[in-house]
C-alpha positions in Angstrom: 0.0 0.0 0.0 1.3 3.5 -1.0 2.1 5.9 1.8 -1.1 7.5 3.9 -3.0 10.0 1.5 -1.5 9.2 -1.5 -3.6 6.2 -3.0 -7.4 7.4 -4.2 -10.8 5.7 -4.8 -11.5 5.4 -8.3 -14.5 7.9 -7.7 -15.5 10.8 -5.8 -18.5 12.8 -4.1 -19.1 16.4 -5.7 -21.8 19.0 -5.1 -21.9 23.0 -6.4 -22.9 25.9 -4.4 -24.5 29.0 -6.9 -27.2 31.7 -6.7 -28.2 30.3 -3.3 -28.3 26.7 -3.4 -26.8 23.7 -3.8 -26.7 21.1 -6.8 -27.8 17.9 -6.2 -24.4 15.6 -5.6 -23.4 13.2 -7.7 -20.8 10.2 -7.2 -18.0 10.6 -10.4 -14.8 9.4 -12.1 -12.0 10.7 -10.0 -10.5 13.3 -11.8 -9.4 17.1 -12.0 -11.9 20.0 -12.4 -11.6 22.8 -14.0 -10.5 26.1 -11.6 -10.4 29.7 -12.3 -7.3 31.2 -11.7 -9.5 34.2 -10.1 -11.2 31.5 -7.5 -11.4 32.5 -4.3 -9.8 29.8 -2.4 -6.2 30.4 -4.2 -6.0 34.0 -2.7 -7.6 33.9 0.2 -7.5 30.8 1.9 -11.6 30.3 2.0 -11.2 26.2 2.6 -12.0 24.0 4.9 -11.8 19.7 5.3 -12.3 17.0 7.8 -10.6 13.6 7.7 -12.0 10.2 9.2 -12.4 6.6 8.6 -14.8 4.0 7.3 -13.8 0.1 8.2 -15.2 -3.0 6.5 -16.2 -5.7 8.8 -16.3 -9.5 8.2 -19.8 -9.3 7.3 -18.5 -7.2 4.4 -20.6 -3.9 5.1 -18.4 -0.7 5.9 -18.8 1.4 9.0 -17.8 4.9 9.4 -16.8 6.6 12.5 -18.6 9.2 14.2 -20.0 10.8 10.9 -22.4 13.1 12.3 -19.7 14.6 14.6 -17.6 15.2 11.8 -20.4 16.6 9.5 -21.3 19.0 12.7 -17.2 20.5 12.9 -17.1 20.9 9.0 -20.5 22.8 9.6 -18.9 25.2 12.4 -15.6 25.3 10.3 -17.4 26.8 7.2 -19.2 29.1 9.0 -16.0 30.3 11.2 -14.6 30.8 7.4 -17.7 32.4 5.9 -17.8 29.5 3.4 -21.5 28.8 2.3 -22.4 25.9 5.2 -23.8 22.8 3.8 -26.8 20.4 4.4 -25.4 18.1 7.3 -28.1 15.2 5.5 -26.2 16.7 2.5 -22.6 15.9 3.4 -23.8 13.2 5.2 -25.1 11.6 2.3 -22.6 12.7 -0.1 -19.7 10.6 2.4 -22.0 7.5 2.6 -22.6 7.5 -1.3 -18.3 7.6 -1.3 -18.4 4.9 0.8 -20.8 2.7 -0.9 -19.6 3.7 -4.6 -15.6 1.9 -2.9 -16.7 -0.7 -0.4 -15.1 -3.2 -2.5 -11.6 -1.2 -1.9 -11.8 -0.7 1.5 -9.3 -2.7 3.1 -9.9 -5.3 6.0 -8.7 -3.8 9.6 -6.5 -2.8 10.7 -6.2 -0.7 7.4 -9.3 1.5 6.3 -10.6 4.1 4.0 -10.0 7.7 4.7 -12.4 9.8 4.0 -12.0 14.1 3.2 -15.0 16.0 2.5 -13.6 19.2 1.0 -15.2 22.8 1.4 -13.7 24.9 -1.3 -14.7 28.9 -2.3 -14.7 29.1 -6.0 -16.1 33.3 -6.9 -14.2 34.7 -9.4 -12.8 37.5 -7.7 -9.6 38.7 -6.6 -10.8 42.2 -5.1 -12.7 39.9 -2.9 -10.5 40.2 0.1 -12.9 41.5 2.9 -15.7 39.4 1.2 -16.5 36.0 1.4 -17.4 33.6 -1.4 -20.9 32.6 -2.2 -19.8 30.2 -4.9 -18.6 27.0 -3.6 -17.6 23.5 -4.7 -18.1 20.4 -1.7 -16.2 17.1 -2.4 -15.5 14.0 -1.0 -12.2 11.9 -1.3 -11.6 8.1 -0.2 -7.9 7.2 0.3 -7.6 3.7 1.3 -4.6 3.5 4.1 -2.8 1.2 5.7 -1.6 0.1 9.7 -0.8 3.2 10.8 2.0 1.4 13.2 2.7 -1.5 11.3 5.8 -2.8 12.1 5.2 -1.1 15.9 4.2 2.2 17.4 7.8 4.3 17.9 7.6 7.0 20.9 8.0 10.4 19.5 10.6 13.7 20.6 8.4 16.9 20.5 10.0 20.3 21.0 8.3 22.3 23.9 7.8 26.0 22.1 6.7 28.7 24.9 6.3 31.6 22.8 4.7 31.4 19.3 1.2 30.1 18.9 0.3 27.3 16.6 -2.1 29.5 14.7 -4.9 32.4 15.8 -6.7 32.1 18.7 -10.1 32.6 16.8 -8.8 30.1 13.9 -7.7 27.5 16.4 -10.9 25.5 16.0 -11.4 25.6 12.7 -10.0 23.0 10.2 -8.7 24.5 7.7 -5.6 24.7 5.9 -3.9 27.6 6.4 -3.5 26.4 10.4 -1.8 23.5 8.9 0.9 25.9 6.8 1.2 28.3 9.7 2.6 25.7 12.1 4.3 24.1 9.1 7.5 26.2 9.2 8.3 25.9 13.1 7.9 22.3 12.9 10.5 21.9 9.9 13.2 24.8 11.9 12.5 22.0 15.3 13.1 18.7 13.2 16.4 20.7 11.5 17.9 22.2 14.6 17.2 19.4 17.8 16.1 16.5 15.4 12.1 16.2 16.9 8.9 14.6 15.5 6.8 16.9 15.9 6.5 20.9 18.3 4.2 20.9 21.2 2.6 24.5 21.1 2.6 25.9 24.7 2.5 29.8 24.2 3.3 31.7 27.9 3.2 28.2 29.5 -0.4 27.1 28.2 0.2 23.6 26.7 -2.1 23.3 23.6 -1.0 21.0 20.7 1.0 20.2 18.0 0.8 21.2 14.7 -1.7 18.2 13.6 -2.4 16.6 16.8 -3.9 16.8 20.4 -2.1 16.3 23.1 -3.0 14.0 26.5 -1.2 13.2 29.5 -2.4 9.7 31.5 -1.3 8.0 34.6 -2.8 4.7 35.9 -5.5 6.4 36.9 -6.1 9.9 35.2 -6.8 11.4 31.7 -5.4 15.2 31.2 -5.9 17.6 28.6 -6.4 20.6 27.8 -10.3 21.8 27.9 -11.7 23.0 24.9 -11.6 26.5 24.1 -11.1 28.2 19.8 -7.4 27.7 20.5 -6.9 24.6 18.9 -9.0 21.8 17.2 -11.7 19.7 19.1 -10.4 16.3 18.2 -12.8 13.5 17.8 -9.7 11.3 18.0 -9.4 13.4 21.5 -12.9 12.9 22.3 -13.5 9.1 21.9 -10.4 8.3 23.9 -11.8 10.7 27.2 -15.0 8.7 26.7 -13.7 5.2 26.2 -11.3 6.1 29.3 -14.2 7.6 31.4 -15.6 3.7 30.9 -12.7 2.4 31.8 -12.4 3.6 35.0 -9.9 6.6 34.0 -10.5 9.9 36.1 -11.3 12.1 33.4 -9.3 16.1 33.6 -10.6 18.6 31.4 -8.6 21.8 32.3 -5.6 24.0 30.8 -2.3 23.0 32.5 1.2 24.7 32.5 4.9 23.7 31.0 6.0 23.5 34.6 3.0 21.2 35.5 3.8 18.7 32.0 7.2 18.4 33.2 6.5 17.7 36.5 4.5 14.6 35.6 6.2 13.0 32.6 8.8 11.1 34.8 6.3 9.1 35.7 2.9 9.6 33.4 2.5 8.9 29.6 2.4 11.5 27.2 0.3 10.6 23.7 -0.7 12.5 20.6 -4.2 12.0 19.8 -5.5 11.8 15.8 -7.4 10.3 13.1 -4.3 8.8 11.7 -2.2 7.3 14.5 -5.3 7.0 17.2 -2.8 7.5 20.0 0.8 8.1 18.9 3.5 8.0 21.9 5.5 10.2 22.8 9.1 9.0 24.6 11.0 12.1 24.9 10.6 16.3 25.3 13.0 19.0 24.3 12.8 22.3 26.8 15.4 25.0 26.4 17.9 22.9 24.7 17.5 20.0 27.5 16.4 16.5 26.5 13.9 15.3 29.0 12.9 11.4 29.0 9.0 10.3 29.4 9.1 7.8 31.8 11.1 5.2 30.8 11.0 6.7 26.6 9.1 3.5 25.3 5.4 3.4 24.6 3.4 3.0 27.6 0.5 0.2 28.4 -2.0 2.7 29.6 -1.5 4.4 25.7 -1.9 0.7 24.3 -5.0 -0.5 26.9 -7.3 2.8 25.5 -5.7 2.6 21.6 -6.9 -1.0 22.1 -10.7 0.1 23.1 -11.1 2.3 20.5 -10.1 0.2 17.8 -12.0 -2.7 19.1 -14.9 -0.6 18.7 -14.1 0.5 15.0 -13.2 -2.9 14.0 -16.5 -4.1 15.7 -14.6 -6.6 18.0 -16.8 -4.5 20.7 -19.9 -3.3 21.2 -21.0 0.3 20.7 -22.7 1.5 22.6 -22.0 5.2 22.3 -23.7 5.0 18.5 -20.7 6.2 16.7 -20.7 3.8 13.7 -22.9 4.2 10.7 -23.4 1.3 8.9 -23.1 1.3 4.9 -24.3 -1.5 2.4 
């Protein structure tokens, strides 16, 4: 299998937003469409995308993941963006018709499909700066992927930055792609100059995230993160694992926390990314003012493997769910 996001479904989901409405979508050929040079999106950043999975069980029907959740952030994130918001029994419909038109190349678990419903602004207009588009173009792309950790989960190095944000603090929220770009260049400077995986975000001492993933803290006994607030992105990744840990017994803290508190714990608690992609990726070792500080003993931790271990359970229905998250497709 090619590398994550770079393999494609043989066709796609597309719908058109003009003079107030939206076309009816249609399930088509992958391939290009035609762009203006003038369109909106290339000058002024008016896009926004989610990204989740759909599995196939043994029965051979697929399940996507939380659906309406994701359908409900694109919403918000369209509207945070001015974008023209669509139907949620719209985009619903237009990811389950994706899923249905590929079910045949969706991989058995662990791999899955990926799915990206697409919001793009397509007015022709460059003097459009202080005005949003009202011509739009919705899509949805399958990618099949692969085992995220085949071969093994390896712990991460993150760089502790206490200054710069990872994007605005009205933007945070939103999923778009220009929060991806802004955290893009502090991320490569990290990886060039101390060698890291990935910069936490922690601006004046606030621990937030990294550039394309939440961040969690766990002990034996607790769950902390940071609570949500339109600094950073409301994982669903985030948000299954506080649920899933909230069954398991797992005292559940919702609540900003400091650089000096993090440091304080990771001798002896875990330290995990949380995303679509990974689930729970682990993190082994920090980087603070040019010091390299070990979590715990720098190998993934069986707390981070007991709730990665719920949740895909659930998805691959070797569990039963009963928080309604899967929606079954035929």
């Amino acid at each position: 299998m090619k590398p994550f996001g770079t393999e494609f479904c043989d066709h796609f989901a597309i719908a058109r937003y003009a003079d107030g409405a939206w076309s009816a979508p249609s399930v088509e050929p992958l391939a290009p469409f035609p762009m203006h040079p003038a369109a909106h999106v290339f000058h002024y950043a008016s896009t926004c995308f989610e990204g989740f999975k759909a599995y196939r069980w043994a029965d051979g029907k697929g399940r996507i993941f939380r659906l309406p959740d994701h359908v409900a952030r694109m919403q918000k994130s369209a509207e945070s963006l001015c974008l023209p918001v669509p139907d949620a029994e719209l985009l619903a419909g237009m990811v389950v018709d994706v899923v249905h038109a590929n079910l045949a190349d969706i991989p058995e678990p662990p791999a899955s499909l990926y799915l990206r419903p697409t919001l793009i602004g397509t007015l022709e207009n460059i003097g459009a700066a202080a005005a949003p588009s009202d011509e739009a173009i919705l899509y949805v792309l399958g990618s099949p992927v692969g085992d995220y950790f085949a071969g093994g989960a390896a712990a991460l190095k993150l760089l502790i930055e206490d200054r710069r944000e990872r994007t605005t603090a009205q933007l945070g929220s939103t999923k778009t792609g220009g929060n991806y770009a802004a955290a893009l260049g502090p991320t490569l400077a990290a990886k060039a100059e101390y060698g890291v995986d990935q910069v936490l975000f922690c601006p004046q001492g606030d621990v937030q995230e990294t550039g394309a993933a939440n961040f969690m803290l766990i002990s034996d006994e607790e769950i902390l993160t940071k609570s949500l607030d339109t600094t950073f992105l409301h994982g669903m990744t985030r948000d299954s694992i506080l649920k899933l840990g909230a069954g398991l017994g797992y005292r559940i803290s919702e609540r900003p926390f400091t650089v000096d508190e993090l440091l304080d714990k990771v001798p002896t608690w875990e330290a995990c990314l949380s995303g679509t992609a990974a689930t729970l990726s682990p993190v082994g070792s920090l980087v603070y003012q040019g010091e390299a500080i070990r979590v715990r003993d720098g190998q993934p931790g069986p707390n981070r493997a007991r709730l990665q271990k719920a949740l895909q359970d659930l998805q691959y229905g070797l569990r039963e769910d009963t928080h309604g998250w899967l929606t079954e497709v035929s």
